[in-house]
The first five atom37 places (N, CA, C, CB, O) and aatype in JSON, in Angstrom:
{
  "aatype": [20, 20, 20, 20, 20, 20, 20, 20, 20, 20, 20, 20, 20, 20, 20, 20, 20, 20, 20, 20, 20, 20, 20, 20, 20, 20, 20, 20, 20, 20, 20, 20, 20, 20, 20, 20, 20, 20, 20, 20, 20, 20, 20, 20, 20, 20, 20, 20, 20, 20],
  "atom_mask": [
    [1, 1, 1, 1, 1],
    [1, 1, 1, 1, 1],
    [1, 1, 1, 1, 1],
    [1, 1, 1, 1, 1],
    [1, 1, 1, 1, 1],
    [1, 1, 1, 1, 1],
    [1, 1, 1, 1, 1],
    [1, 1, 1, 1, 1],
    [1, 1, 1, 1, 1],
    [1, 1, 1, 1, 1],
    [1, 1, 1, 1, 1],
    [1, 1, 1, 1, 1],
    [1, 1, 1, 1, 1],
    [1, 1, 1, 1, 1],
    [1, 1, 1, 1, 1],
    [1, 1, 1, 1, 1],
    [1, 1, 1, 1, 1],
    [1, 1, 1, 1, 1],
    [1, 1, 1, 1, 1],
    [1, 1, 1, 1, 1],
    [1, 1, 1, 1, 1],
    [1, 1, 1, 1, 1],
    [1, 1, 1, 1, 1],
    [1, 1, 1, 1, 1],
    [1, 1, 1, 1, 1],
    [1, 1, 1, 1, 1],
    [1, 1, 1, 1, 1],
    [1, 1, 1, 1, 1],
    [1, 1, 1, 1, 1],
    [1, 1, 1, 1, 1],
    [1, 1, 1, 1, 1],
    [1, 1, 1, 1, 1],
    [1, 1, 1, 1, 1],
    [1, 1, 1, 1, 1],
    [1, 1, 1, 1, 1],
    [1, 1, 1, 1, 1],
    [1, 1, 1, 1, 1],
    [1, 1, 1, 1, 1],
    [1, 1, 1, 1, 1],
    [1, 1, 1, 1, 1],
    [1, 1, 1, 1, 1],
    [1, 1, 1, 1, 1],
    [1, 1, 1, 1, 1],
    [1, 1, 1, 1, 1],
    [1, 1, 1, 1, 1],
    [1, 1, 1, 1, 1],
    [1, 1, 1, 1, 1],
    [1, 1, 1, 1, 1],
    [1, 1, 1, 1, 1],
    [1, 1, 1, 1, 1]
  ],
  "atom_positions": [
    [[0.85, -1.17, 0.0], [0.0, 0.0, 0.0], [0.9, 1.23, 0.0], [-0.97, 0.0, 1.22], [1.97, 1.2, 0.61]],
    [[0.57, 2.15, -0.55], [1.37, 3.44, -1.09], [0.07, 4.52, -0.59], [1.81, 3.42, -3.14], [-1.1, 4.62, -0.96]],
    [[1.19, 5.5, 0.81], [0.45, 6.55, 1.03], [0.47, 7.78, 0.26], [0.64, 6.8, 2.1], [1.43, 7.87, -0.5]],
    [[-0.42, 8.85, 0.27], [-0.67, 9.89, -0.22], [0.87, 10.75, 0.28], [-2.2, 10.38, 0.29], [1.01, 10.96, 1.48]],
    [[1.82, 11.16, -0.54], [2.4, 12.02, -0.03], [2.05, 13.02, 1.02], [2.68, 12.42, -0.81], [2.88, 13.06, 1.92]],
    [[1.12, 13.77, 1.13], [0.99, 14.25, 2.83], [0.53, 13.09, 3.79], [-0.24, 15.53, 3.05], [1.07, 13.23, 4.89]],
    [[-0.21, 12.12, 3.73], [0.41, 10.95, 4.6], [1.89, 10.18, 4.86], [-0.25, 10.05, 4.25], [2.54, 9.67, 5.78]],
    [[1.96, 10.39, 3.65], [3.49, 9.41, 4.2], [4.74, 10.59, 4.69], [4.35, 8.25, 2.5], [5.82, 10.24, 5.17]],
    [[4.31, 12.04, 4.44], [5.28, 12.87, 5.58], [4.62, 12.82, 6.81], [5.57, 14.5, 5.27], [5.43, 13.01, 7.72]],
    [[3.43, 12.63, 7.22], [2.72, 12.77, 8.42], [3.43, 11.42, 8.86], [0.96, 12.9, 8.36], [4.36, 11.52, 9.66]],
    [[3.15, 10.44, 8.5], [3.34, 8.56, 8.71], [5.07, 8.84, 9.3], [3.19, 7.2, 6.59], [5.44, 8.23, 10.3]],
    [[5.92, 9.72, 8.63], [7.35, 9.8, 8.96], [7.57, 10.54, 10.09], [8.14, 10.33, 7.92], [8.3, 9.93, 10.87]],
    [[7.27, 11.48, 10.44], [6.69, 12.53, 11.55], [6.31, 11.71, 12.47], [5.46, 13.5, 11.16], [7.16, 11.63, 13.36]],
    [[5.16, 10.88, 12.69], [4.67, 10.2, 13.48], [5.72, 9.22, 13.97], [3.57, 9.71, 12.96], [5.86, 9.12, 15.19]],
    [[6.51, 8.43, 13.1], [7.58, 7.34, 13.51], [8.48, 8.27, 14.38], [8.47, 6.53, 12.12], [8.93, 7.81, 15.43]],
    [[8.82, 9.77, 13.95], [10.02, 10.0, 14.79], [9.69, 10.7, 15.93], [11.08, 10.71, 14.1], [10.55, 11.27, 16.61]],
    [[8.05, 10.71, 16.31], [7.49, 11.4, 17.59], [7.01, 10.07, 18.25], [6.17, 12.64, 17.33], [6.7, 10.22, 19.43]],
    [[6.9, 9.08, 17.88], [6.48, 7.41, 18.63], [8.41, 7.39, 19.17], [5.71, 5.49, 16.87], [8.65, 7.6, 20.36]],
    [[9.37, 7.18, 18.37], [10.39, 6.97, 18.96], [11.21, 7.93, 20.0], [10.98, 6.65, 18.07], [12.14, 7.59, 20.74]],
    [[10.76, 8.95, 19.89], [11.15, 10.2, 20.99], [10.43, 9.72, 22.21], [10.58, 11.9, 20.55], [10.84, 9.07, 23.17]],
    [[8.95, 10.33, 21.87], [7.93, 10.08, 22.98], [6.98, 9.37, 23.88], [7.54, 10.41, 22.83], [6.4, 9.43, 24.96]],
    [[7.24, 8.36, 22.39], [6.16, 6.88, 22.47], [4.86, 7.46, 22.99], [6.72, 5.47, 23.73], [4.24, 7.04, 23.96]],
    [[4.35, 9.01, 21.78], [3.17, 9.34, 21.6], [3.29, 9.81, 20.58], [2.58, 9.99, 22.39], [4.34, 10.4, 20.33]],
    [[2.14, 9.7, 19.51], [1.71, 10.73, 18.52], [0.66, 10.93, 18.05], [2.18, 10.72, 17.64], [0.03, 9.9, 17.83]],
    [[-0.08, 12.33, 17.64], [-1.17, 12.1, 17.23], [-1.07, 12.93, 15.72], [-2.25, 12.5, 18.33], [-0.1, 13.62, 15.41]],
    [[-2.08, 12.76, 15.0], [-2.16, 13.05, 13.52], [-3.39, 13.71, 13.14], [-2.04, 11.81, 12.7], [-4.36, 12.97, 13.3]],
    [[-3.69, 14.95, 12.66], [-4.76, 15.86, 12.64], [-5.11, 16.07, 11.24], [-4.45, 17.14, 13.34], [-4.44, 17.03, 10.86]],
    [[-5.92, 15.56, 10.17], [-6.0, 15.62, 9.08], [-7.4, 15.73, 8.82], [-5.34, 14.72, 8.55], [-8.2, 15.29, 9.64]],
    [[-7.8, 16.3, 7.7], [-9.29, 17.09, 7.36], [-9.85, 15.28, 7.16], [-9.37, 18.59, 5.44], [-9.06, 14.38, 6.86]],
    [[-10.94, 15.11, 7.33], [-12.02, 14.26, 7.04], [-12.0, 14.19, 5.61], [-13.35, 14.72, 7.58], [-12.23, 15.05, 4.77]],
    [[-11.54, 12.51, 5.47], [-11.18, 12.15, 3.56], [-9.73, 12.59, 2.72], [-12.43, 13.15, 2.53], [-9.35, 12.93, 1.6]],
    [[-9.33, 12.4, 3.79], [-7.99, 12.73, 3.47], [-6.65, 11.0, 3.58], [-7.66, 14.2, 4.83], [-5.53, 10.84, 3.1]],
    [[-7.31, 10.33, 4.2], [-6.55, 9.09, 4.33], [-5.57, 8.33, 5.62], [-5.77, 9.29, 3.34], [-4.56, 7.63, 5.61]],
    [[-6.76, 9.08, 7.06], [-6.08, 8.66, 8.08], [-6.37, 7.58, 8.06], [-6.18, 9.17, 9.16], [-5.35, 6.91, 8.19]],
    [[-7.6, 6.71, 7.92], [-7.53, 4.93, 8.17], [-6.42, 4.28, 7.13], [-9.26, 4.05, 7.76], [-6.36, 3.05, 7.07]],
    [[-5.57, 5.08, 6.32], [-4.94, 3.95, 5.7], [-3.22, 4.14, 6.41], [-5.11, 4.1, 3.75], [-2.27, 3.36, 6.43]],
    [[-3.42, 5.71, 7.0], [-2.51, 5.91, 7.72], [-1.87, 5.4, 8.46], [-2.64, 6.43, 8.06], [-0.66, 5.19, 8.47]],
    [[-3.22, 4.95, 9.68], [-3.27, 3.93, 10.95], [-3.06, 2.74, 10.41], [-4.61, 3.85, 11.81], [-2.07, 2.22, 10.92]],
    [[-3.64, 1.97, 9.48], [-3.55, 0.85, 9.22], [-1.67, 0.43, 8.61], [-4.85, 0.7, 8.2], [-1.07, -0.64, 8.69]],
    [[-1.24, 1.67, 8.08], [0.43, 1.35, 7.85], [1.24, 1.56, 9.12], [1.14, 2.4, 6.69], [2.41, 1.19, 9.11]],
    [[0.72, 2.13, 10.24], [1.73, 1.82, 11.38], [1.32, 0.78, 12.2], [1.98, 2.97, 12.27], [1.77, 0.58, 13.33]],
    [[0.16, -0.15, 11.44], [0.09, -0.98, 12.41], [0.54, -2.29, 11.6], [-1.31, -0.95, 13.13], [1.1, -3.33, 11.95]],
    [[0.07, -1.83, 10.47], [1.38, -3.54, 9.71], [2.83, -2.85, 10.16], [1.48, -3.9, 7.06], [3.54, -3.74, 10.64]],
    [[3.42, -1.71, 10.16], [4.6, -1.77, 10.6], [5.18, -1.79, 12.51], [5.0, -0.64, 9.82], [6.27, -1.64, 13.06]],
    [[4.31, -1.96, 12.8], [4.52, -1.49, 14.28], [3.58, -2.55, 15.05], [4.03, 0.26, 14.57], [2.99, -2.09, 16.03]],
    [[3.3, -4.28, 14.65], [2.01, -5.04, 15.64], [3.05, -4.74, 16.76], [1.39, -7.07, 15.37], [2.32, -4.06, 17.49]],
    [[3.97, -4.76, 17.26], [4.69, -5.14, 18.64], [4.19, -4.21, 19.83], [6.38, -4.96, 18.51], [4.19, -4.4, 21.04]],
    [[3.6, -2.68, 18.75], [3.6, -1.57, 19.69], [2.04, -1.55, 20.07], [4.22, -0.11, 19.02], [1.23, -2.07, 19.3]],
    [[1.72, -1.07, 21.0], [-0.04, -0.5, 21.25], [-0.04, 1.18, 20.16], [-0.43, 0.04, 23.7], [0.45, 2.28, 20.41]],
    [[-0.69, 0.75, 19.15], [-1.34, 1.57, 18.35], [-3.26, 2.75, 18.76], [-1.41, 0.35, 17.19], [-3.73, 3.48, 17.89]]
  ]
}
């Protein structure tokens, strides 16, 4: 699966605020492609609580 370029800078953002903080959150207009967002850090990340 291939994100929307402003997801996959958000998706990169997010990896390097999970590894700082082990929090992140992601604020994007409605229809823009956060469920496919979530769904790529969680095939990349089952180990973590998503």
């Amino acid at each position: 699966m291939e994100l929307y370029r402003h997801n996959q800078t958000a998706y990169e953002a997010a990896l390097a605020m999970l590894e700082e903080t082990g929090k992140a959150t992601v604020i994007h207009p409605t229809g823009t492609g956060k469920s496919f967002f979530g769904f790529q850090l969680y095939v990349k990340s089952k180990e973590q609580r998503i």
